[in-house]
N, CA, C and O atoms as a GROMACS GRO file, in nm:
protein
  336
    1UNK      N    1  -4.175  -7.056   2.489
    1UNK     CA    2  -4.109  -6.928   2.498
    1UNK      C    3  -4.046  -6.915   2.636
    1UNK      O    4  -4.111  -6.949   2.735
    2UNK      N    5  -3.918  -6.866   2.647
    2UNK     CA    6  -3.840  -6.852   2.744
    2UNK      C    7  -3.904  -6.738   2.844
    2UNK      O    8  -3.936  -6.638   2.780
    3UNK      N    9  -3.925  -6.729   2.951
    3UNK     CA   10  -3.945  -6.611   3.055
    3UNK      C   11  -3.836  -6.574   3.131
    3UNK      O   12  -3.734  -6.632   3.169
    4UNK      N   13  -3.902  -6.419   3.151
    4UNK     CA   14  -3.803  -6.334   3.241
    4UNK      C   15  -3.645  -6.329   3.161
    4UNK      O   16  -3.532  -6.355   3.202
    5UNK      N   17  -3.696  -6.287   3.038
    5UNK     CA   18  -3.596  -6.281   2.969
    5UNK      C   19  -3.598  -6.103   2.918
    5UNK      O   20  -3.698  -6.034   2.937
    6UNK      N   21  -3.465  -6.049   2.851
    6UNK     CA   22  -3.499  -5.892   2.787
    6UNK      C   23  -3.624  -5.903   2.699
    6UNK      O   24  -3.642  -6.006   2.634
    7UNK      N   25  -3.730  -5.780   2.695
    7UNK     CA   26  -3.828  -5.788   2.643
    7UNK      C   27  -3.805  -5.753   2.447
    7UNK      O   28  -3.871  -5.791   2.350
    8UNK      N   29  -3.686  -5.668   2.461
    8UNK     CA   30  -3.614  -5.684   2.258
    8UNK      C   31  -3.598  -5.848   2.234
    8UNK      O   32  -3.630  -5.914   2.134
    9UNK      N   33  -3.556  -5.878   2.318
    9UNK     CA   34  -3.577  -6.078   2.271
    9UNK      C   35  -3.702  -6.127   2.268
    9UNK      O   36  -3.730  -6.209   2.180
   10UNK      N   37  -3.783  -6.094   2.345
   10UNK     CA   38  -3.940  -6.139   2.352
   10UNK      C   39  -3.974  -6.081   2.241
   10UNK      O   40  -4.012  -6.161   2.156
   11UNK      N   41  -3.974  -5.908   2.190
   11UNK     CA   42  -4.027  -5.875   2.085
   11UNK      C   43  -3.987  -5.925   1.931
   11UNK      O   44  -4.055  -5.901   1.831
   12UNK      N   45  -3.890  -5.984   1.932
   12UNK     CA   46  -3.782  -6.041   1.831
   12UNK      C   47  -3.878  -6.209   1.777
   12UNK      O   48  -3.917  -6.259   1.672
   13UNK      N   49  -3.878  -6.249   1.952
   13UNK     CA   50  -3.955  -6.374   1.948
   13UNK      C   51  -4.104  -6.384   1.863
   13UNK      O   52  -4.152  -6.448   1.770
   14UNK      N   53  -4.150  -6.252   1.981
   14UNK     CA   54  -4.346  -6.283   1.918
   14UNK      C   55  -4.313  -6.211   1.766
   14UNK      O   56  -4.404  -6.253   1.694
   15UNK      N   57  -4.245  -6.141   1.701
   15UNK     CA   58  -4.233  -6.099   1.589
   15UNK      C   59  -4.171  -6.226   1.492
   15UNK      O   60  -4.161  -6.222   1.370
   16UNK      N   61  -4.154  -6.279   1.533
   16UNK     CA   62  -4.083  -6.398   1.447
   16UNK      C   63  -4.223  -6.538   1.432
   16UNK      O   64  -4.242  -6.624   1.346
   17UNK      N   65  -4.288  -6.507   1.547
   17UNK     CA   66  -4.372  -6.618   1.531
   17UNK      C   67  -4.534  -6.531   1.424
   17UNK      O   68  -4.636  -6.580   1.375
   18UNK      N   69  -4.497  -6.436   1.428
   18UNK     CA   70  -4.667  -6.368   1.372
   18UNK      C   71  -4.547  -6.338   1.189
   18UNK      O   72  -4.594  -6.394   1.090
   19UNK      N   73  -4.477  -6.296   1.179
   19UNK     CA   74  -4.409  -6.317   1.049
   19UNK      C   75  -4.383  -6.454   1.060
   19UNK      O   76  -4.337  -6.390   1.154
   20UNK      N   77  -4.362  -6.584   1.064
   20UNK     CA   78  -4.391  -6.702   1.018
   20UNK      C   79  -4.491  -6.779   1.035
   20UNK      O   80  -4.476  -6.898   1.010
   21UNK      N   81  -4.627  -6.725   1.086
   21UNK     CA   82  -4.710  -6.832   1.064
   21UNK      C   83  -4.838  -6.831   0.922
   21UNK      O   84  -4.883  -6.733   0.864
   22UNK      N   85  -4.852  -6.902   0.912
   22UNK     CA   86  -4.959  -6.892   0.790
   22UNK      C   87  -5.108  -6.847   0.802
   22UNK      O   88  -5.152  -6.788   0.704
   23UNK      N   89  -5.188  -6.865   0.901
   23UNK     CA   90  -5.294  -6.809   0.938
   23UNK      C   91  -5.260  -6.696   1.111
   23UNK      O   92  -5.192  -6.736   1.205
   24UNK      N   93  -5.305  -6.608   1.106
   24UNK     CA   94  -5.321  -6.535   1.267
   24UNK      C   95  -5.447  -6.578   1.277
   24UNK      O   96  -5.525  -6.556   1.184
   25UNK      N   97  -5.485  -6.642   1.386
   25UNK     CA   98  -5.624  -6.659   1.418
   25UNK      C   99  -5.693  -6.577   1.524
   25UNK      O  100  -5.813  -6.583   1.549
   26UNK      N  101  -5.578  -6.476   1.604
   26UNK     CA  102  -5.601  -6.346   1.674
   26UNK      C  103  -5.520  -6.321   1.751
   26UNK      O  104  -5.437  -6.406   1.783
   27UNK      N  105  -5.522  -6.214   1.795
   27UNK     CA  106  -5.420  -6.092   1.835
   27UNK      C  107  -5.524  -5.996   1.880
   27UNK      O  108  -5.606  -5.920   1.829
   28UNK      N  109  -5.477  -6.040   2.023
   28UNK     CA  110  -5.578  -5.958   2.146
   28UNK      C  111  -5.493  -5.861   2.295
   28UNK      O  112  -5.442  -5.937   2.378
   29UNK      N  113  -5.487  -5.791   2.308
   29UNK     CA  114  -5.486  -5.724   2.439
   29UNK      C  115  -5.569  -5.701   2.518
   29UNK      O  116  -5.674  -5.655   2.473
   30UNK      N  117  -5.558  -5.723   2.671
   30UNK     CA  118  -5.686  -5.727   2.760
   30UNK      C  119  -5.578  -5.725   2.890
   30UNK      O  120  -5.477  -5.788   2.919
   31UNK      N  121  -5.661  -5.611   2.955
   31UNK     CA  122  -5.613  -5.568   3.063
   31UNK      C  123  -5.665  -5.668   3.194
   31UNK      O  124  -5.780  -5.697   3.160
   32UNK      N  125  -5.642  -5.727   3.308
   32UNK     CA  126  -5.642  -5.789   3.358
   32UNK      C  127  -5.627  -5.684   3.500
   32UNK      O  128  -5.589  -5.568   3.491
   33UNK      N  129  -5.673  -5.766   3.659
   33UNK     CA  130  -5.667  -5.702   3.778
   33UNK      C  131  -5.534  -5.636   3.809
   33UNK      O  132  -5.523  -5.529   3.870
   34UNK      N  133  -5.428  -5.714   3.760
   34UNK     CA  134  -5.261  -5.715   3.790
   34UNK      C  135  -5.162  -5.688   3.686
   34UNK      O  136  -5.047  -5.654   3.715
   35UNK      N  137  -5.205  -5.705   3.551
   35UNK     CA  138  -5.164  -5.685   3.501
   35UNK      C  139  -5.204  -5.662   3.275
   35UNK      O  140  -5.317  -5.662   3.224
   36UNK      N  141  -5.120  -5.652   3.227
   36UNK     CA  142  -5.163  -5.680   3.079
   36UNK      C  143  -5.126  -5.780   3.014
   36UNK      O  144  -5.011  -5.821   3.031
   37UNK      N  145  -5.216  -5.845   2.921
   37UNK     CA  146  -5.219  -5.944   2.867
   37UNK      C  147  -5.212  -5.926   2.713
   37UNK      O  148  -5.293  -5.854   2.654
   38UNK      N  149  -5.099  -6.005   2.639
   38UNK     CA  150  -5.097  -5.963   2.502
   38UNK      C  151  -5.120  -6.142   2.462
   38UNK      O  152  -5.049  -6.226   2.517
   39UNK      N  153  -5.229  -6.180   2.359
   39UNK     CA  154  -5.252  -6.290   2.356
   39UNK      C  155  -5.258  -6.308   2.174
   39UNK      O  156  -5.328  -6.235   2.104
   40UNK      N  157  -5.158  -6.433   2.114
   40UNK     CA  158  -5.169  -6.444   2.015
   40UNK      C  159  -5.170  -6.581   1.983
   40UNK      O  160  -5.082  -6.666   2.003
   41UNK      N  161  -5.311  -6.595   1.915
   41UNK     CA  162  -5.335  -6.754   1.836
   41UNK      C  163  -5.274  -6.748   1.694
   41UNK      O  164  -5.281  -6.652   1.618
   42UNK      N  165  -5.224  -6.845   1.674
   42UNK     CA  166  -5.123  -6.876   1.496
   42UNK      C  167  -5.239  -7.000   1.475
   42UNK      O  168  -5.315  -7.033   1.566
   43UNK      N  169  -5.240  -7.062   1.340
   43UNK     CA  170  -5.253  -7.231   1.304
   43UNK      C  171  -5.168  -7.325   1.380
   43UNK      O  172  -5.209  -7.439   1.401
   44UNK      N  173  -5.037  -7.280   1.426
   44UNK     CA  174  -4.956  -7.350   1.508
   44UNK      C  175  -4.954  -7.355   1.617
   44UNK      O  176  -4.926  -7.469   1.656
   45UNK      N  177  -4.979  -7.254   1.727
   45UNK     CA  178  -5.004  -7.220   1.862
   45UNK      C  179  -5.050  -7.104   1.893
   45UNK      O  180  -5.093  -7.022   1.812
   46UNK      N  181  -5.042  -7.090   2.022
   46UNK     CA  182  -5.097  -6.995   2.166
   46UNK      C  183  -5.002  -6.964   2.225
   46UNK      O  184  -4.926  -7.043   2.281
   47UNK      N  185  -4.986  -6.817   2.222
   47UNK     CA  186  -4.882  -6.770   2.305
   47UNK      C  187  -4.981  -6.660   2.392
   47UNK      O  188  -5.086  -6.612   2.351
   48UNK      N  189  -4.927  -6.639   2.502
   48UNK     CA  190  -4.951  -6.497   2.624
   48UNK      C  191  -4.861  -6.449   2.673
   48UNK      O  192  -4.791  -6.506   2.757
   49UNK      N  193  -4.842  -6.320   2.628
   49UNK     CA  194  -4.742  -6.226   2.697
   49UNK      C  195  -4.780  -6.170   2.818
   49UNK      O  196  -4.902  -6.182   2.812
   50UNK      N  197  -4.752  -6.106   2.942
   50UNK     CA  198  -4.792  -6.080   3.054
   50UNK      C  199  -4.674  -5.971   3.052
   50UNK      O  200  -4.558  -5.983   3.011
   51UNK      N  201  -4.747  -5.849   3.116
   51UNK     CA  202  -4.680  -5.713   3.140
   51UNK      C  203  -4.744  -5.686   3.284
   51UNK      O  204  -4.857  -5.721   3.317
   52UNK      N  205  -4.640  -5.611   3.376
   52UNK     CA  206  -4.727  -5.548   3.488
   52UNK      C  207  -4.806  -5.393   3.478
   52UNK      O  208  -4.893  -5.333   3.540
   53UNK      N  209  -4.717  -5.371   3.360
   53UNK     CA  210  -4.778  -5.209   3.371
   53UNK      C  211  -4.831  -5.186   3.219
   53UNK      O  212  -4.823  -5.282   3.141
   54UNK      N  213  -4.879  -5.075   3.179
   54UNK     CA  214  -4.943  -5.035   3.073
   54UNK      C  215  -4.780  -5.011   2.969
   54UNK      O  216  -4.759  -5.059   2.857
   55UNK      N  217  -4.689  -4.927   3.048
   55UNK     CA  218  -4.599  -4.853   2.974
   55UNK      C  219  -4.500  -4.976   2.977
   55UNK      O  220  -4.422  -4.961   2.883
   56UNK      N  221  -4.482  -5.047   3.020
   56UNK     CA  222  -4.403  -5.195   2.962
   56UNK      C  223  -4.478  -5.271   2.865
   56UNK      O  224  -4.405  -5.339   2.793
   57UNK      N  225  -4.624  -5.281   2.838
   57UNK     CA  226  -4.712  -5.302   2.746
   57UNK      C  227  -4.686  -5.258   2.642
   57UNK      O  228  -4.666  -5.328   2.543
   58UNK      N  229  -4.680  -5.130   2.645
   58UNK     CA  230  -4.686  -4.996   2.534
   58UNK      C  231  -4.510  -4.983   2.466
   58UNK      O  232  -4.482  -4.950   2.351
   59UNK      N  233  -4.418  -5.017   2.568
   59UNK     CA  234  -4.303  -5.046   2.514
   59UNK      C  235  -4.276  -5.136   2.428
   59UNK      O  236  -4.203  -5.107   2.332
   60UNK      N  237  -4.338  -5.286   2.446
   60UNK     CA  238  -4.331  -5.385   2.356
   60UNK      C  239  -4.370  -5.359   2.266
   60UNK      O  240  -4.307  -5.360   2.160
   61UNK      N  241  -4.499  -5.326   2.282
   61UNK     CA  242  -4.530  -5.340   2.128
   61UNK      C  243  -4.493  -5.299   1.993
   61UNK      O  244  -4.506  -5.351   1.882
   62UNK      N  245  -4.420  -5.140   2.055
   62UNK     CA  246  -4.358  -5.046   1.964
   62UNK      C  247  -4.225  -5.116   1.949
   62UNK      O  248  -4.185  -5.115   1.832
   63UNK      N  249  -4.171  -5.158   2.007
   63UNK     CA  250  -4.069  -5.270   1.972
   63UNK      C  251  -4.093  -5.376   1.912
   63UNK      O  252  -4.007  -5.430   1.842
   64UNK      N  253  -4.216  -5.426   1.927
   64UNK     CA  254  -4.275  -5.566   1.821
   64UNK      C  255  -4.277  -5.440   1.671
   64UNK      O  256  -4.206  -5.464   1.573
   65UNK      N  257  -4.323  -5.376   1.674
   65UNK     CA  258  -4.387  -5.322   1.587
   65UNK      C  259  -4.267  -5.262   1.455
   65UNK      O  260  -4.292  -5.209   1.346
   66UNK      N  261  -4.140  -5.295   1.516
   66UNK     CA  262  -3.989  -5.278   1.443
   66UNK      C  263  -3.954  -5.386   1.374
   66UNK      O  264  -3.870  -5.396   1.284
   67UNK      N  265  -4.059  -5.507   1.444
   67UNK     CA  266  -3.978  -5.636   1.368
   67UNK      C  267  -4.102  -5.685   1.258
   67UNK      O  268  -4.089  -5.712   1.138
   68UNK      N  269  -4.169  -5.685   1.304
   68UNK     CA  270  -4.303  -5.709   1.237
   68UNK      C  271  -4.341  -5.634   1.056
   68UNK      O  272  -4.330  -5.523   1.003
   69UNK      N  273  -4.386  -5.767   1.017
   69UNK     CA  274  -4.426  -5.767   0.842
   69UNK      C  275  -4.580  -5.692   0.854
   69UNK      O  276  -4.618  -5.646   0.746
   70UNK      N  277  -4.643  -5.681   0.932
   70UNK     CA  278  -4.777  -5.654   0.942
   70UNK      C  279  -4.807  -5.527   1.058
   70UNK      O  280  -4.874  -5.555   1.158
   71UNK      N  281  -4.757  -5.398   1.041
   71UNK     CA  282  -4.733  -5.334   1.110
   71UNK      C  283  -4.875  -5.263   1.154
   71UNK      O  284  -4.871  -5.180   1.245
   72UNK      N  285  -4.989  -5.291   1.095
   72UNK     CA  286  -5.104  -5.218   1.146
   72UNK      C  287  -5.186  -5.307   1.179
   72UNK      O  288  -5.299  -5.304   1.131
   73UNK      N  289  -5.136  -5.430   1.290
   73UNK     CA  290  -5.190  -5.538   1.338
   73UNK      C  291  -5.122  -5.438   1.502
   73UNK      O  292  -5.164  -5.442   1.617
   74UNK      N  293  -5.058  -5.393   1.468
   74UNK     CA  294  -4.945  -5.347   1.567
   74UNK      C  295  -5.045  -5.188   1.689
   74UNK      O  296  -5.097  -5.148   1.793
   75UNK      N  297  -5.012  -5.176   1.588
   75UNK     CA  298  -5.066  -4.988   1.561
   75UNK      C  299  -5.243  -4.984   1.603
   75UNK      O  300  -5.297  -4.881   1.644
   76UNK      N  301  -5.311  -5.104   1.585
   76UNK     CA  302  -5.431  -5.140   1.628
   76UNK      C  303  -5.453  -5.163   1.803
   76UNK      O  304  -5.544  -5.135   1.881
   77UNK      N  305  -5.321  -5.229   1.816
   77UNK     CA  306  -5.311  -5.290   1.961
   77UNK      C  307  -5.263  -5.132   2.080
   77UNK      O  308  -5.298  -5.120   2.198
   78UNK      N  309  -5.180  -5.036   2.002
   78UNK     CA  310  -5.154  -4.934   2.079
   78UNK      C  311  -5.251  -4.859   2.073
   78UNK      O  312  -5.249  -4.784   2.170
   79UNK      N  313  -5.358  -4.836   1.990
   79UNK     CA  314  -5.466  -4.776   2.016
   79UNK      C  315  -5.556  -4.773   2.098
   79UNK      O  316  -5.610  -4.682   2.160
   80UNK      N  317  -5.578  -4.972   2.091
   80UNK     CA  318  -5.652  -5.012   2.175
   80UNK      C  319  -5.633  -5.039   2.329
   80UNK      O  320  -5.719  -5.089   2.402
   81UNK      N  321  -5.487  -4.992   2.372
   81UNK     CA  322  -5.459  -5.031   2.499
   81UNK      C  323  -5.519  -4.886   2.537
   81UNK      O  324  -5.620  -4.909   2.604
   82UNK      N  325  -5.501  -4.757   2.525
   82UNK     CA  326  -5.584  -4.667   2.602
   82UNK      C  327  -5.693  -4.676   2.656
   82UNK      O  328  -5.713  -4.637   2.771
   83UNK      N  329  -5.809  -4.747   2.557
   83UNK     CA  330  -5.905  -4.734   2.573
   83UNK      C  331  -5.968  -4.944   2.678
   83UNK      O  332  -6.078  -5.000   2.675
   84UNK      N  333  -5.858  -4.981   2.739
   84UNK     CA  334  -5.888  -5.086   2.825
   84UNK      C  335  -5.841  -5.061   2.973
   84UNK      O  336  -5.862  -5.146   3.059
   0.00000   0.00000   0.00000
């Protein structure tokens, strides 16, 4: 995955890889000293997204959450970022 790229392309991206893979083996958010971490295992790979702030966090996702076949995989992760 390309970095330091617009984050509608990143969300376009990780939405393209969780609508084509055949198993999710997880889909995690975890807040970190510096920053947020959006982490997704497929059968095919490992990806990590890295945000500095909560509300660039909270932006993606609702933007993942436009492209995405599985929208309360989505809606789980904005819940759960309040409470990290």
């Amino acid at each position: 995955m390309i970095v330091n790229q617009e984050r509608e392309k990143t969300a376009q991206q990780i939405a393209g890889i969780l609508n084509n893979c055949e198993m999710l083996l997880g889909l995690d958010i975890e807040k970190r000293v510096d920053k947020y971490s959006l982490f997704i295992k497929t059968d095919q790979l490992s990806v990590e997204y890295k945000e500095f702030t909560k509300d660039g966090m909270e932006w993606l996702l609702s933007k993942l959450k436009d492209y995405v076949v599985n929208k309360d995989d989505i809606d789980e992760l904005l819940e759960e970022i309040d409470f990290i």
